[in-house]
N, C-alpha and C positions, 0 to 999 in steps of 0.2 A: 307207293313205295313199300317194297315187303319190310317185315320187320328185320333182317339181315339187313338190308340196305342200311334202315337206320343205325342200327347198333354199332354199324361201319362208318359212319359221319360223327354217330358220337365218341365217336370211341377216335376220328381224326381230330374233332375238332378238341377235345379234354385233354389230347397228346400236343396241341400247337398250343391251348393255354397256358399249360403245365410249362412247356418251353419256354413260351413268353413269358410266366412269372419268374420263372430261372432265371431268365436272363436281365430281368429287371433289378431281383435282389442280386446277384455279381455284379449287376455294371452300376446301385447304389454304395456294395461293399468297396468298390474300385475305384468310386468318386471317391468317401471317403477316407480312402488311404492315401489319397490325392494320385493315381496312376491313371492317364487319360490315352486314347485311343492314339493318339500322335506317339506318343509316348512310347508304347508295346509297337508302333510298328517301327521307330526310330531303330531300339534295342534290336527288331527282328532284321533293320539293316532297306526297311521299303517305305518308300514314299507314299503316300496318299494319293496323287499323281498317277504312279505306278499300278496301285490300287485299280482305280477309276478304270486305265489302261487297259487293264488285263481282265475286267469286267465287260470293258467295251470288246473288246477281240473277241473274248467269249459269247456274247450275243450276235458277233457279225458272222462268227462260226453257226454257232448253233440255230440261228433261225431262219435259215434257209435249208439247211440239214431238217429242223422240224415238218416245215412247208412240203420239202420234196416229199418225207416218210409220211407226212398225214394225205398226198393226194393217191398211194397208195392202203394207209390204212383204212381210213376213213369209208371208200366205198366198199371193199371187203368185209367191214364193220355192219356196213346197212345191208349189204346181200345177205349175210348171214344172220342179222335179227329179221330181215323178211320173211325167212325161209325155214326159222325155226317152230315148233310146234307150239299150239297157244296152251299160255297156264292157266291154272284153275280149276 
């Protein structure tokens, strides 16, 4: 793995931590203010249900959508790392 590579994994994975601790101290400040996830999406007027819903739709969209585009990307992908010039 060149060093670019890495510094690009590091530099993903320190941006998902950073998120995940966000998100853990807001949804601890949120517990205790006692405001809970039913709650925000009550006020925004959507059900949990609804949620689930619109999550499911979105996977029965998008993952046949991915399947079709990766059986065109994918071998375009490996013709063009065959055929490019070796590093080093």
């Amino acid at each position: 793995m060149s060093e670019h590579s890495r510094v690009m994994v590091f530099r993903l994975l320190s941006t998902l931590i950073k998120i995940g601790l966000a998100s853990l101290i807001a949804g601890a400040v949120l517990t205790y203010l006692d405001v809970s996830a039913d709650q925000v999406l009550a006020d925004l007027g959507i059900t949990p249900e609804r949620v689930y819903a619109a999550a499911e739709q979105a996977l029965e969209w998008a993952l046949p959508n991915i399947a079709l585009g990766a059986m065109v990307v994918v071998p375009v992908w490996i013709v063009i790392y065959l055929f490019r010039p070796p590093r080093g």
